[in-house]
Structure formats: C-alpha cells, structure tokens
mmCIF file of the N, C-alpha and C atoms, coordinates in Angstrom:
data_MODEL
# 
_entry.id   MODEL 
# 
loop_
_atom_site.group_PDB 
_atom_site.id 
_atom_site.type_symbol 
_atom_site.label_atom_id 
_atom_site.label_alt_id 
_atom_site.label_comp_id 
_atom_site.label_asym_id 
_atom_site.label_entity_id 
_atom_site.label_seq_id 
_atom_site.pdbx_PDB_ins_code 
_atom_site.Cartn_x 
_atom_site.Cartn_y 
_atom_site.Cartn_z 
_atom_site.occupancy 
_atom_site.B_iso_or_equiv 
_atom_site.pdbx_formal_charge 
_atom_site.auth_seq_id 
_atom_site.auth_comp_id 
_atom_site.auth_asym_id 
_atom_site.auth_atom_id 
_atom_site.pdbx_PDB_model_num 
ATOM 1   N N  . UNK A 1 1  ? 136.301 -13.428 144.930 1.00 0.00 ? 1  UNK A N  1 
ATOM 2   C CA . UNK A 1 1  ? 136.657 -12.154 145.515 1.00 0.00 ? 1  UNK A CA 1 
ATOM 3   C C  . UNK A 1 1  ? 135.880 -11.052 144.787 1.00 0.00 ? 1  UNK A C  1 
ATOM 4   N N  . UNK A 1 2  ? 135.852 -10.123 145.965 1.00 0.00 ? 2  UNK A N  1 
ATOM 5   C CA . UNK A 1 2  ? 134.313 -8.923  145.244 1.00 0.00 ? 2  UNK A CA 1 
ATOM 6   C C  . UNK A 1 2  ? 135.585 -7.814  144.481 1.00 0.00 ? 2  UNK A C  1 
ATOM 7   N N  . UNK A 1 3  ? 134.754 -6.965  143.848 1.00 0.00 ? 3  UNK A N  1 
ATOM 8   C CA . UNK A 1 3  ? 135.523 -5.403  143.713 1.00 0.00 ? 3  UNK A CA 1 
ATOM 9   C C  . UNK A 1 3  ? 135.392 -4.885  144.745 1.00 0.00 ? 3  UNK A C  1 
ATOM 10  N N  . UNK A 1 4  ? 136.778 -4.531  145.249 1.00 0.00 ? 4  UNK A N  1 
ATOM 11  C CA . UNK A 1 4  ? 137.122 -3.744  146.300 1.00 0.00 ? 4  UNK A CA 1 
ATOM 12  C C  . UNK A 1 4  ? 136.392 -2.045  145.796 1.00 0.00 ? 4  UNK A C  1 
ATOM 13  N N  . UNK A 1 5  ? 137.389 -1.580  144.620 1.00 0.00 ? 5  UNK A N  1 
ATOM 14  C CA . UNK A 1 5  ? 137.026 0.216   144.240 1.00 0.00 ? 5  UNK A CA 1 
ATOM 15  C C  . UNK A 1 5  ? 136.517 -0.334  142.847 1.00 0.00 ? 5  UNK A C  1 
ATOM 16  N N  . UNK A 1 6  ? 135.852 0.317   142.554 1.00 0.00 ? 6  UNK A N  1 
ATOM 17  C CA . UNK A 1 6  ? 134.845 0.609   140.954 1.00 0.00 ? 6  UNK A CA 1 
ATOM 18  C C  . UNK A 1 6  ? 135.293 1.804   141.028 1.00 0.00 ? 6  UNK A C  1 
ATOM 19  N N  . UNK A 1 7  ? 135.824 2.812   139.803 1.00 0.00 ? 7  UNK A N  1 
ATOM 20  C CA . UNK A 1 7  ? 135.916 3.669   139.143 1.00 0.00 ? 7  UNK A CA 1 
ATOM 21  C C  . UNK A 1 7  ? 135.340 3.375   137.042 1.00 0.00 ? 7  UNK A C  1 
ATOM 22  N N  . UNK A 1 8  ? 134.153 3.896   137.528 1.00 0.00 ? 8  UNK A N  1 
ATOM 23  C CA . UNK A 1 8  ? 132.924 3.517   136.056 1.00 0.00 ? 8  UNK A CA 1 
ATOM 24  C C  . UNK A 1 8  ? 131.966 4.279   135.910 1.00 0.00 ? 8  UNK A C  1 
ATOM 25  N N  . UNK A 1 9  ? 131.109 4.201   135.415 1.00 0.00 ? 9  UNK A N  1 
ATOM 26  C CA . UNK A 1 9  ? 129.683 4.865   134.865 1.00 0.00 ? 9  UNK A CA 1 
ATOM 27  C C  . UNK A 1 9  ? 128.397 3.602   134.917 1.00 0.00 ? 9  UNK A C  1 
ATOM 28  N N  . UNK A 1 10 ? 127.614 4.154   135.021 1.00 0.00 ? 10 UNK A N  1 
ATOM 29  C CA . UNK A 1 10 ? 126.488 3.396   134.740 1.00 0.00 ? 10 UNK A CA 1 
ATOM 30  C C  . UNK A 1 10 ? 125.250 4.139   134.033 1.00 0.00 ? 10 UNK A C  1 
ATOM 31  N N  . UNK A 1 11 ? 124.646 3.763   133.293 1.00 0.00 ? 11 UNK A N  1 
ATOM 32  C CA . UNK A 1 11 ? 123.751 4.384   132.475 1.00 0.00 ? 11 UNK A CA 1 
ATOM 33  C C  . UNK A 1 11 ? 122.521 4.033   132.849 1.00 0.00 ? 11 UNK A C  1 
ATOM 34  N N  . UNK A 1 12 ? 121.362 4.695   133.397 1.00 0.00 ? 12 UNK A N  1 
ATOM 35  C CA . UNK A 1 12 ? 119.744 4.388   133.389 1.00 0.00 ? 12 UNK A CA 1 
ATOM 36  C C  . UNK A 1 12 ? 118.973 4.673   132.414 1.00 0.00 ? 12 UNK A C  1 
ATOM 37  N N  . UNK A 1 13 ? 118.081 5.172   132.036 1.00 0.00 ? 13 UNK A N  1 
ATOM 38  C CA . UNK A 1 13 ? 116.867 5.494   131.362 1.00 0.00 ? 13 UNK A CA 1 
ATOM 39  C C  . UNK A 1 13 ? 115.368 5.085   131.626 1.00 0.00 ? 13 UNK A C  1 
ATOM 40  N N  . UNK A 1 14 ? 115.073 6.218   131.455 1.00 0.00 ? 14 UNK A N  1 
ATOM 41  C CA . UNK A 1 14 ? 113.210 5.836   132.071 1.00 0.00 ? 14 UNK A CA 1 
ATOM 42  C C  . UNK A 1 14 ? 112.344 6.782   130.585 1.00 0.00 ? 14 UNK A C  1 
ATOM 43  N N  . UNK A 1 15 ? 111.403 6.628   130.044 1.00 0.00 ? 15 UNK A N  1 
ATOM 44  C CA . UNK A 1 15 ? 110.937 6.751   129.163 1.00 0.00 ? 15 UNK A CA 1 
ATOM 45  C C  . UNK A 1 15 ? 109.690 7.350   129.782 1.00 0.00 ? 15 UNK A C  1 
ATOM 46  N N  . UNK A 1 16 ? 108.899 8.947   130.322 1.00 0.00 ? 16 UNK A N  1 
ATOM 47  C CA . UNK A 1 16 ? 107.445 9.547   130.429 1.00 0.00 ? 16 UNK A CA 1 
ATOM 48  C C  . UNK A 1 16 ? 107.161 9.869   129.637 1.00 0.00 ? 16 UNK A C  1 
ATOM 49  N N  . UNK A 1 17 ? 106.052 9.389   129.720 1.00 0.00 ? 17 UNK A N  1 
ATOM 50  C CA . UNK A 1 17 ? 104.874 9.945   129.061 1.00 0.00 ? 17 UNK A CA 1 
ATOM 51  C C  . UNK A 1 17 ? 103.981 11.404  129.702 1.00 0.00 ? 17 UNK A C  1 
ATOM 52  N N  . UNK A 1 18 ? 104.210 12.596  129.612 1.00 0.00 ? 18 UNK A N  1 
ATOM 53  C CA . UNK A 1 18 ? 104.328 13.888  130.190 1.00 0.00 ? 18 UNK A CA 1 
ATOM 54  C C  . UNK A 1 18 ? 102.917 14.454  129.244 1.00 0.00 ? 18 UNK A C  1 
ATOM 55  N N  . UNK A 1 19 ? 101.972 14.691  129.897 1.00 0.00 ? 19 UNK A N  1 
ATOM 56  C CA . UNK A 1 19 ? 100.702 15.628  129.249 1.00 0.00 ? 19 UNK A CA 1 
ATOM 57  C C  . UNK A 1 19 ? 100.969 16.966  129.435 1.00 0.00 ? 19 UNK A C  1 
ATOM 58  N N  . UNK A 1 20 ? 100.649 17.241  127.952 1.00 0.00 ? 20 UNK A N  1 
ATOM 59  C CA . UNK A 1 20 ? 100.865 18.956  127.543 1.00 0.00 ? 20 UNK A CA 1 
ATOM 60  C C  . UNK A 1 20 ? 100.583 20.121  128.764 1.00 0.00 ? 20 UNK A C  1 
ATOM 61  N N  . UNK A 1 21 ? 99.384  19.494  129.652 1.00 0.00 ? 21 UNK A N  1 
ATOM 62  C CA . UNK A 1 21 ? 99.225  20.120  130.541 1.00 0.00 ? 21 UNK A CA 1 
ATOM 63  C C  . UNK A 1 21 ? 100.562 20.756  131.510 1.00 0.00 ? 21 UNK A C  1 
ATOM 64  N N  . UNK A 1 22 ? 101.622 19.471  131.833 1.00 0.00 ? 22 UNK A N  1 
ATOM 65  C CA . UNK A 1 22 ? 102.237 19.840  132.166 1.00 0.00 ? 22 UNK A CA 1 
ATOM 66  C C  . UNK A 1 22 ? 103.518 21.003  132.468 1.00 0.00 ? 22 UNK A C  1 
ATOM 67  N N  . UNK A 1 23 ? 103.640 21.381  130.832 1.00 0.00 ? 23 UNK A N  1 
ATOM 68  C CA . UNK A 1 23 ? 104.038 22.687  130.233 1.00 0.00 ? 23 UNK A CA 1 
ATOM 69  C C  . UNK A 1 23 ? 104.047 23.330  130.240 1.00 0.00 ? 23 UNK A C  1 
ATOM 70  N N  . UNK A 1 24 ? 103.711 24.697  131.015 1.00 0.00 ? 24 UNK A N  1 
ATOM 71  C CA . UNK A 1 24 ? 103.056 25.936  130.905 1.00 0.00 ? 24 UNK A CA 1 
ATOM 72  C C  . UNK A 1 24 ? 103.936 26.989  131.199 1.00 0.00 ? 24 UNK A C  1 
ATOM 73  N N  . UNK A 1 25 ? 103.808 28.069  130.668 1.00 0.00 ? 25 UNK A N  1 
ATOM 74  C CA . UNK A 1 25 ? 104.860 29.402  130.730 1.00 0.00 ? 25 UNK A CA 1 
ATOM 75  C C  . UNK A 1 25 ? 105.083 29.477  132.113 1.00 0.00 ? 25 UNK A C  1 
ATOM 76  N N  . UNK A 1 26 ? 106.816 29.583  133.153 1.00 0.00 ? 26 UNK A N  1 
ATOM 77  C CA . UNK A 1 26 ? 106.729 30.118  134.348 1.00 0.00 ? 26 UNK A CA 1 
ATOM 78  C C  . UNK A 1 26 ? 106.171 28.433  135.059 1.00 0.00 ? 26 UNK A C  1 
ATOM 79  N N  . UNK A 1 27 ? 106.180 27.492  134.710 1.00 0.00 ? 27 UNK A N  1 
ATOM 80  C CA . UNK A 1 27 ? 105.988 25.884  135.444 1.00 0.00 ? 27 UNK A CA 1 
ATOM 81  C C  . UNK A 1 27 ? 107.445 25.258  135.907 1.00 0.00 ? 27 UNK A C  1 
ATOM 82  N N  . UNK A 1 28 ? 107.242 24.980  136.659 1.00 0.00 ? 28 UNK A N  1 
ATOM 83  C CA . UNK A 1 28 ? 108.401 24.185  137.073 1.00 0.00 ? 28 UNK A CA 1 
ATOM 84  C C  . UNK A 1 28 ? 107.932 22.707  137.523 1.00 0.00 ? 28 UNK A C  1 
ATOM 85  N N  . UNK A 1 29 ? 108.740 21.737  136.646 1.00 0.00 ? 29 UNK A N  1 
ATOM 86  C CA . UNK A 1 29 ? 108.694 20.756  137.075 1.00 0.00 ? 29 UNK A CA 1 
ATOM 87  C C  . UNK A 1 29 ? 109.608 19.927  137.808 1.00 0.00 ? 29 UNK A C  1 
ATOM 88  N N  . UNK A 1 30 ? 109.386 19.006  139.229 1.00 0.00 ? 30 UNK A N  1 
ATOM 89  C CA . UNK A 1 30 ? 110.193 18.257  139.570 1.00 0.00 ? 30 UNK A CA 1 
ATOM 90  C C  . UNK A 1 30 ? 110.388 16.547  139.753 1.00 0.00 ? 30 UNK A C  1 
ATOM 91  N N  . UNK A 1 31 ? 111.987 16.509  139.700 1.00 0.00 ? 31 UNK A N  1 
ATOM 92  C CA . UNK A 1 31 ? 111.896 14.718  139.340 1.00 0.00 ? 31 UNK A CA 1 
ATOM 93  C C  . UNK A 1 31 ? 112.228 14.517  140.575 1.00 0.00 ? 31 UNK A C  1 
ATOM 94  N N  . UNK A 1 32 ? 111.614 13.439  140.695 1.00 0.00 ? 32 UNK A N  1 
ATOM 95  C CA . UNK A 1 32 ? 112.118 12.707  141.886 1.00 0.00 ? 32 UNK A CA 1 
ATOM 96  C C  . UNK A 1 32 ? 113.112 11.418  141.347 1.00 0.00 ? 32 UNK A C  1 
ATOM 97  N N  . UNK A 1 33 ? 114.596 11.407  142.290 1.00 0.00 ? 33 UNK A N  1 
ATOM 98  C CA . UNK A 1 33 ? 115.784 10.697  141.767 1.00 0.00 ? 33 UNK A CA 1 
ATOM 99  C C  . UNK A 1 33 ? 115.833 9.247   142.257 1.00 0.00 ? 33 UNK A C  1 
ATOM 100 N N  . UNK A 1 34 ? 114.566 9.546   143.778 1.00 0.00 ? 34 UNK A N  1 
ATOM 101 C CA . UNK A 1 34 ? 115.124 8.156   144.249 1.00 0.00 ? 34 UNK A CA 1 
ATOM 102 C C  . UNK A 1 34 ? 116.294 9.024   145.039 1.00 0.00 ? 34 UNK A C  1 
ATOM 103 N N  . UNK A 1 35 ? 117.075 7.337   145.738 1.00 0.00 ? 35 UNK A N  1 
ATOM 104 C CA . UNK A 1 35 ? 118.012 7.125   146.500 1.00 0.00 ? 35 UNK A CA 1 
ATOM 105 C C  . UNK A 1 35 ? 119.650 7.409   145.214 1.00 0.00 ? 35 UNK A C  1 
ATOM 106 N N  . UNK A 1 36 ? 120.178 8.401   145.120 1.00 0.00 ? 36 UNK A N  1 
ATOM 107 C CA . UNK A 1 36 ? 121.543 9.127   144.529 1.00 0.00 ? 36 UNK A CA 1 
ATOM 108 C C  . UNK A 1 36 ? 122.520 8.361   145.667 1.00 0.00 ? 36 UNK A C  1 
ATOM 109 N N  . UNK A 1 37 ? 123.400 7.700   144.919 1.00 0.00 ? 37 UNK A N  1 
ATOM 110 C CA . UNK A 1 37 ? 124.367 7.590   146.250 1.00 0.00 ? 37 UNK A CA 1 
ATOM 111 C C  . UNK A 1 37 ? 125.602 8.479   145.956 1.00 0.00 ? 37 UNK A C  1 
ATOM 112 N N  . UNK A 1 38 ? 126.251 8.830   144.343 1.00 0.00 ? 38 UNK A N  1 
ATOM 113 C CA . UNK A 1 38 ? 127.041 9.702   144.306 1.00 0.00 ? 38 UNK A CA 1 
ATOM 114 C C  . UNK A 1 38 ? 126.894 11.063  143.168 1.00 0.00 ? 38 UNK A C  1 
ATOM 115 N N  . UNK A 1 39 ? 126.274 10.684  142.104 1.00 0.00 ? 39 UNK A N  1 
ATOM 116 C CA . UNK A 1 39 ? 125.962 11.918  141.423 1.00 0.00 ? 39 UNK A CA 1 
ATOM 117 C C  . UNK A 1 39 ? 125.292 11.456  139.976 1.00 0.00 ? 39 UNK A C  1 
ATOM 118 N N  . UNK A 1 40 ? 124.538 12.118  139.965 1.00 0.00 ? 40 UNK A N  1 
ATOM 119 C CA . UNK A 1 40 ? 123.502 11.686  138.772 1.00 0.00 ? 40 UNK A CA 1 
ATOM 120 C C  . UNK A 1 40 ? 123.293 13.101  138.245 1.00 0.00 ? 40 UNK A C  1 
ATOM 121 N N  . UNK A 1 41 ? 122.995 12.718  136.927 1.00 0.00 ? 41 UNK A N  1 
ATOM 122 C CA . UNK A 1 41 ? 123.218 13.797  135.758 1.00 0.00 ? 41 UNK A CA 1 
ATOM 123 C C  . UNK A 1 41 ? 121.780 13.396  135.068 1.00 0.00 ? 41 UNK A C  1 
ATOM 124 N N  . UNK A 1 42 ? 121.007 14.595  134.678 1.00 0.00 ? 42 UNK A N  1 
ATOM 125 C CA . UNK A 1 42 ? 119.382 14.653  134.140 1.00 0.00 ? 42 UNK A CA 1 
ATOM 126 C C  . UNK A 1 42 ? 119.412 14.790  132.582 1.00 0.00 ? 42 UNK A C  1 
ATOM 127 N N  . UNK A 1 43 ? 119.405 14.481  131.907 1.00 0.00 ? 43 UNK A N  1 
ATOM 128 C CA . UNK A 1 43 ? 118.533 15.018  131.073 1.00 0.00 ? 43 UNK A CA 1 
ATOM 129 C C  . UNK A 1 43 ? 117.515 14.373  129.950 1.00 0.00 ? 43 UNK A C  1 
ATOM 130 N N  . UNK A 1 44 ? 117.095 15.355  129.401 1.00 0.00 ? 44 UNK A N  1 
ATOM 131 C CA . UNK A 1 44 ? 115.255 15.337  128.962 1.00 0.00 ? 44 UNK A CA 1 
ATOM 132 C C  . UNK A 1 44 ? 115.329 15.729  127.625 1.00 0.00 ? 44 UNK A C  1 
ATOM 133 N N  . UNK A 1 45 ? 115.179 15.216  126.598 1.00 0.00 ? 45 UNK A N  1 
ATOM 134 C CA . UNK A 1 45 ? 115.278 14.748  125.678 1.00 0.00 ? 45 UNK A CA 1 
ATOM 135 C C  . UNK A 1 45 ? 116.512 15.130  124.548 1.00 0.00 ? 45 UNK A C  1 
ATOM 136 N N  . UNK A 1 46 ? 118.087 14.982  125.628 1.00 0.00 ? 46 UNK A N  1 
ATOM 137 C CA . UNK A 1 46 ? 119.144 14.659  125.405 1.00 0.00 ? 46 UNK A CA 1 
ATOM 138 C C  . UNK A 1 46 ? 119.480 15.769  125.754 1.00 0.00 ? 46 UNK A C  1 
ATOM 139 N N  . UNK A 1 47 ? 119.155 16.630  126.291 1.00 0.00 ? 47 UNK A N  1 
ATOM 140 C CA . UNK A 1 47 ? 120.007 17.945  126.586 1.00 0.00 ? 47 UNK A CA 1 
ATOM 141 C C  . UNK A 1 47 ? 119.657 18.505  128.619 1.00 0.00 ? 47 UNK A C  1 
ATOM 142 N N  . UNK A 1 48 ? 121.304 18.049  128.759 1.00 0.00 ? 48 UNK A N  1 
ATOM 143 C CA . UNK A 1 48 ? 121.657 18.285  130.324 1.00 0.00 ? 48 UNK A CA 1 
ATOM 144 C C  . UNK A 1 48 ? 120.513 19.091  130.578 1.00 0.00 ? 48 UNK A C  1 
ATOM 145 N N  . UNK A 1 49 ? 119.888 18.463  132.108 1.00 0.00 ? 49 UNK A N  1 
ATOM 146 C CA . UNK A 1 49 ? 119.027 19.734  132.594 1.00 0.00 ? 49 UNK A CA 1 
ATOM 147 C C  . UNK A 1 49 ? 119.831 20.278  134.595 1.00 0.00 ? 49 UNK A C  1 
ATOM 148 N N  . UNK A 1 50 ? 121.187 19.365  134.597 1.00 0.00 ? 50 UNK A N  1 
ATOM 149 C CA . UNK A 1 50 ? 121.404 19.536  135.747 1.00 0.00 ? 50 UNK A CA 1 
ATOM 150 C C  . UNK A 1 50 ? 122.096 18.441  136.824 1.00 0.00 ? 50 UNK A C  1 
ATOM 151 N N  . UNK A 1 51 ? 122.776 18.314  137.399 1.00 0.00 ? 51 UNK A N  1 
ATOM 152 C CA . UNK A 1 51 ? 123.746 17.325  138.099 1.00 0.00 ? 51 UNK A CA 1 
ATOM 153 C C  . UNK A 1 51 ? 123.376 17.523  139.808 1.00 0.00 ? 51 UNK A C  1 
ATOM 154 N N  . UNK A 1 52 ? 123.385 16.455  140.656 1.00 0.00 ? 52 UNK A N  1 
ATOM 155 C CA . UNK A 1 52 ? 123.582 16.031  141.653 1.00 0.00 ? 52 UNK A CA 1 
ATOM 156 C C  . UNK A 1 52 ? 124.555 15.412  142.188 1.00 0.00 ? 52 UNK A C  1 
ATOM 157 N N  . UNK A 1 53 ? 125.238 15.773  143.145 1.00 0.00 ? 53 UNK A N  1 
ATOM 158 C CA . UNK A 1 53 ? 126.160 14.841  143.903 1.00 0.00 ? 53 UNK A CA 1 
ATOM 159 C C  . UNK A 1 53 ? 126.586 14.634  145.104 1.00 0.00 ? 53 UNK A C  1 
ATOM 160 N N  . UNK A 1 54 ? 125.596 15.576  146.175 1.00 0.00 ? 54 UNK A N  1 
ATOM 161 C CA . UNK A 1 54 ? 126.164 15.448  147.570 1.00 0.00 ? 54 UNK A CA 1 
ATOM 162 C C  . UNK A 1 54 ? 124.959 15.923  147.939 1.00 0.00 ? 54 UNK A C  1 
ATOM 163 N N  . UNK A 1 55 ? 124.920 15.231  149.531 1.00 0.00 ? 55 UNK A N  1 
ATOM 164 C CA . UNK A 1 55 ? 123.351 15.470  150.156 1.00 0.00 ? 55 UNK A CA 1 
ATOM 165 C C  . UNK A 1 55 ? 123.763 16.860  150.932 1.00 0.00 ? 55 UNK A C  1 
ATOM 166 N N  . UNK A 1 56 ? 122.409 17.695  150.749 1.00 0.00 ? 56 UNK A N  1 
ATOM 167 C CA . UNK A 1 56 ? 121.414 17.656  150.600 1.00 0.00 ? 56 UNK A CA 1 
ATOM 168 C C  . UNK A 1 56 ? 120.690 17.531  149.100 1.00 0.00 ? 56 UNK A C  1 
ATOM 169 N N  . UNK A 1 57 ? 120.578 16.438  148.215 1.00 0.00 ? 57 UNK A N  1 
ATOM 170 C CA . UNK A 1 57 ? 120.172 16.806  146.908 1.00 0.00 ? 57 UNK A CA 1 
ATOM 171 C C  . UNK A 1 57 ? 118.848 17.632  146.383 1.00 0.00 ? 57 UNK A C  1 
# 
C-alpha cells in the first residue's frame, strides 16, 4: 500500500559555478526552477533569496 498524504520536506541542492561576469551593479539574475509542484524556497549561499508556491511562478 502507497502513501495516501505526505506531510514532509525534501531537500535539493545544485552546486554553480557563476563567472564574475555575472555580477554587476543593477544585474539581475534569473533561476530557472524547473517543474515546482508546491513551493520551493531559494537560496544562494545560505541566505533566503525568495519562495514560490502557486502558479503563476
């Protein structure tokens, strides 16, 4: 028998490699999440950059 409800967390991590170029005063950079099915939480080198959880993300 499957799990009916999950109430949990799951943890990812992805590791870039980001050139200085990318940086620049007034730059904005964007991630692409992929497929979110309920809410995903960002951040970049441990400090929140921002939460998702309902489409339109």
């Amino acid at each position: 028998m499957g799990v009916k409800y999950f109430s949990g967390t799951a943890t990812y991590s992805k590791t870039v490699q980001a050139p200085a170029s990318w940086f620049r005063p007034g730059q904005h950079l964007w991630i692409n999440l992929g497929r979110v099915r309920d809410i995903a939480e960002v951040k970049v080198n441990g400090r929140a950059t921002g939460q998702v959880w309902a489409p339109l993300y």
